[in-house]
N, C-alpha and C positions, 0 to 999 in steps of 0.2 A: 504494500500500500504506500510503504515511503517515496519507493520508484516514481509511482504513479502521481502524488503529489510535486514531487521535484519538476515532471514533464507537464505540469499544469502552469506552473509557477513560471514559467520560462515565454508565455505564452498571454500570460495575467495579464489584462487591460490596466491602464492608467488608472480609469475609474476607481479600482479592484483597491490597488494600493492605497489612493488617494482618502480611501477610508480609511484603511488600517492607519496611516498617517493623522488624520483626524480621530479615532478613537485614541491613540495612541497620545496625539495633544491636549483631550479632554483628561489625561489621567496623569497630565503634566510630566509626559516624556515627548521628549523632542530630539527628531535626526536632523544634522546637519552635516556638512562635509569639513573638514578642520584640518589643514595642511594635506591635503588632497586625499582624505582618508574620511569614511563614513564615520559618524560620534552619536550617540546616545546618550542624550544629556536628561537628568531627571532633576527637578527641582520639587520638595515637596510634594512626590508622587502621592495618587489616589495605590496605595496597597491592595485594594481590593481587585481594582483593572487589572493590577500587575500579570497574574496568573491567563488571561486571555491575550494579553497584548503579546505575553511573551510566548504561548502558542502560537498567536499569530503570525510572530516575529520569526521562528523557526519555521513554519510552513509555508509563508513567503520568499524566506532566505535573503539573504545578507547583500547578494550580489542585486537582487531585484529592486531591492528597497534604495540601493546606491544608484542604481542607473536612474531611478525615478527622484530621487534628491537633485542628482547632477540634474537632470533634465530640466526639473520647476526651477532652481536656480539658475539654470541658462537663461531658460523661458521669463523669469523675472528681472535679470540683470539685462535683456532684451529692450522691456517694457520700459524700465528704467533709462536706458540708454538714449531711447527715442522719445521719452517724457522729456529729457534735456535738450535735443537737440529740436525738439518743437516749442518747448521755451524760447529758446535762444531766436528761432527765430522769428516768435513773436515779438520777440522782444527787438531784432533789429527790422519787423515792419513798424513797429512802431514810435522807433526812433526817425525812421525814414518820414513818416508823416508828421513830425514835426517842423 
């Protein structure tokens, strides 16, 4: 059966994760990427999630959860990128119309 969960997990939609990620912040553990390495940070966990999250955590796998971290963080450092440069240049049309 482990088999068969691992060739599921390889395959797991965004969506999939994107929960586990959200239950996982509801119980105040958080992944991020930290010198180019996946981290589990837990502040003041919900102890009682712990025991599902960390099922979860194993039958998602390690490597799943990192490519879906890397990815939102591209996908947001994106968003971010192009929030500044549509700043910028609003900001020099509206210097222009001065």
């Amino acid at each position: 059966m482990r088999g068969n969960a691992m060739s599921i997990t390889a395959t797991m939609p965004d969506a999939y994760v994107a929960e586990f990620i959200d239950l996982a912040r509801s119980a105040n553990i958080h992944f991020d990427i930290v010198n180019d390495r996946l981290t589990m940070r837990m502040v003041n966990p919900n102890w009682e999630m712990w025991k599902p999250c960390r099922h979860l955590l194993d039958e998602i796998g390690q490597a799943r959860i990192e490519a879906y971290v890397r990815g939102k963080a591209a996908q947001d450092s994106a968003v971010t990128r192009w929030t500044h440069v549509s700043a910028e240049r609003l900001h020099m049309a509206a210097e222009a119309m001065r």
